[in-house]
C-alpha positions in Angstrom: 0.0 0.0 0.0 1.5 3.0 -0.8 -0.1 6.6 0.4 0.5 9.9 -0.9 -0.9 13.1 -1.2 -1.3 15.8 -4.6 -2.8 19.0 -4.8 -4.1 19.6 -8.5 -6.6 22.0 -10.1 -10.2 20.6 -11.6 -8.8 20.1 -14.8 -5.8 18.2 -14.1 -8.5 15.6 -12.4 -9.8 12.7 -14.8 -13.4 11.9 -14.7 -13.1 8.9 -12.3 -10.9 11.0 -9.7 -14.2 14.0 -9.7 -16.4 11.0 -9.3 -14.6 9.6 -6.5 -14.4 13.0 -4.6 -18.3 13.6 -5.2 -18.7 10.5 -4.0 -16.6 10.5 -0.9 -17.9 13.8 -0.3 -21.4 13.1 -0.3 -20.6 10.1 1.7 -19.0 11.9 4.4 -21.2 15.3 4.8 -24.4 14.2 3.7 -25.1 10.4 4.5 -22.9 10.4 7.7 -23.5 13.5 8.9 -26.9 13.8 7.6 -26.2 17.3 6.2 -27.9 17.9 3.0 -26.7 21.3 1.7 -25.5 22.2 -1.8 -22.0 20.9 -2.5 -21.4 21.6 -5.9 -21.3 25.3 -5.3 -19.2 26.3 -8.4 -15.9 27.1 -6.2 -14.5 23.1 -7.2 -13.8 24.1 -11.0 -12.0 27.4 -10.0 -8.7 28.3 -12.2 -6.6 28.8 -8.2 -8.7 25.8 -6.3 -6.5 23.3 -5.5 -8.1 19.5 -5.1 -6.0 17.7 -2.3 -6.3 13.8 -3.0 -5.2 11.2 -0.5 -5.0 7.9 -2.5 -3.6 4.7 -1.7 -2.5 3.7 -5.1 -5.9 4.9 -7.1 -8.2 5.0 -4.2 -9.6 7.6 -2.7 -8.9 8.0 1.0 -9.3 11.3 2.0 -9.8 14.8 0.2 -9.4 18.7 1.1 -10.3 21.4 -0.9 -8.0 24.7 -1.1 -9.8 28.2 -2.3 -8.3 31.1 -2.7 -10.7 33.8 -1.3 -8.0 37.0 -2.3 -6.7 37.9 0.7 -6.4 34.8 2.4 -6.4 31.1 1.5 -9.8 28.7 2.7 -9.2 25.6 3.5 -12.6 23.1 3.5 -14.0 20.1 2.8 -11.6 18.0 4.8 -12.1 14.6 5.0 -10.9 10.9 5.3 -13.0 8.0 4.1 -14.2 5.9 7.4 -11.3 2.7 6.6 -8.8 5.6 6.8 -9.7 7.3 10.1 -7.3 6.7 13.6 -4.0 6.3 11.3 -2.4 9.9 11.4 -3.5 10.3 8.0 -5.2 13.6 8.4 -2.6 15.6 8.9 -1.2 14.3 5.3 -4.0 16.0 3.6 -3.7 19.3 5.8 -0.1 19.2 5.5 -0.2 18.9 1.8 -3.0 21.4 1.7 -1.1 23.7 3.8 1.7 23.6 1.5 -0.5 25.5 -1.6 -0.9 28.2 0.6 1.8 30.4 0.2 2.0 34.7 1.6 -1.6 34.7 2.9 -3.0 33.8 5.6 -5.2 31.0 5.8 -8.5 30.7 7.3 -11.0 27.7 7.9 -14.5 26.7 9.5 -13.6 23.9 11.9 -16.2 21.8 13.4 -15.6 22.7 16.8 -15.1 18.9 18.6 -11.9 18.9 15.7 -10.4 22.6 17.0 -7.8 21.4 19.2 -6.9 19.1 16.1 -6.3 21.9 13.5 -4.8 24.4 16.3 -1.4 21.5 16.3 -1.7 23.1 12.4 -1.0 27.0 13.8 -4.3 27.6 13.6 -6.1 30.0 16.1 -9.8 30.9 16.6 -10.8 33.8 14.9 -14.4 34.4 15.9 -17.7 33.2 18.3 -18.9 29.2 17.2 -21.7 29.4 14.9 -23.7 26.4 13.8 -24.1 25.0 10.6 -25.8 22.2 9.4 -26.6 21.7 13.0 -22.8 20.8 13.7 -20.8 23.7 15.7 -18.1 25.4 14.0 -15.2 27.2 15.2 -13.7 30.0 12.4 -10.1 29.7 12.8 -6.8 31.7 11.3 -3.4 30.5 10.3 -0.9 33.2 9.9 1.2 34.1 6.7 4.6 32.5 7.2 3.9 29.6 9.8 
């Protein structure tokens, strides 16, 4: 088994690889989380979004999605399929997807139980918990240069 990480822009991604994210993505933050809100929001096929993949050899394992929002870099859509949860493999995809974001600060909507998690990234909060979807949420802040 070998795992690795890529960052790549919608049109570097063959059909089966944008099928496998919509799937994994639905999986994860609509059937397990049972949060039905409008994923394909137009932001995936971006020319500056960056498509983090975790594959083990072609499969999907996990998946983070990198925006640029001008002044600062988004991070969202984290994930890892349920077989790939409890191995440290997280922090591949946020280290990779850390990695696009150069001279900008980077911000990101945690899900607040996962808070302490992304802090061990740099990341502060940056704002009062909000919910959405029902889940609570925790903005958060990475600083330029960390």
């Amino acid at each position: 088994m070998t795992v690795r990480a890529v960052a790549v822009p919608f049109d570097q991604l063959d059909p089966h690889a944008v099928y496998a994210v919509a799937q994994l993505r639905q999986q994860v933050f609509v059937v397990e989380q049972e949060c039905p809100y409008p994923d394909l929001d137009g932001r995936d096929v971006e020319d500056a979004t960056r498509h983090v993949l975790l594959l083990d050899d072609s499969s999907l394992l996990g998946y983070a999605r990198v925006l640029d929002d001008g002044d600062v870099w988004r991070i969202g859509r984290v994930l890892l399929d349920v077989p790939a949860r409890g191995r440290g493999l997280a922090d591949v995809v946020m280290t990779t997807a850390l990695s696009v974001c150069r001279g900008r600060d980077v911000v990101l909507d945690a899900q607040s139980p996962l808070a302490r998690w992304y802090a061990g990234f740099g990341f502060t909060p940056d704002g009062p918990e909000f919910l959405e979807d029902g889940i609570p949420h925790t903005p958060m802040r990475r600083p330029a240069g960390l």
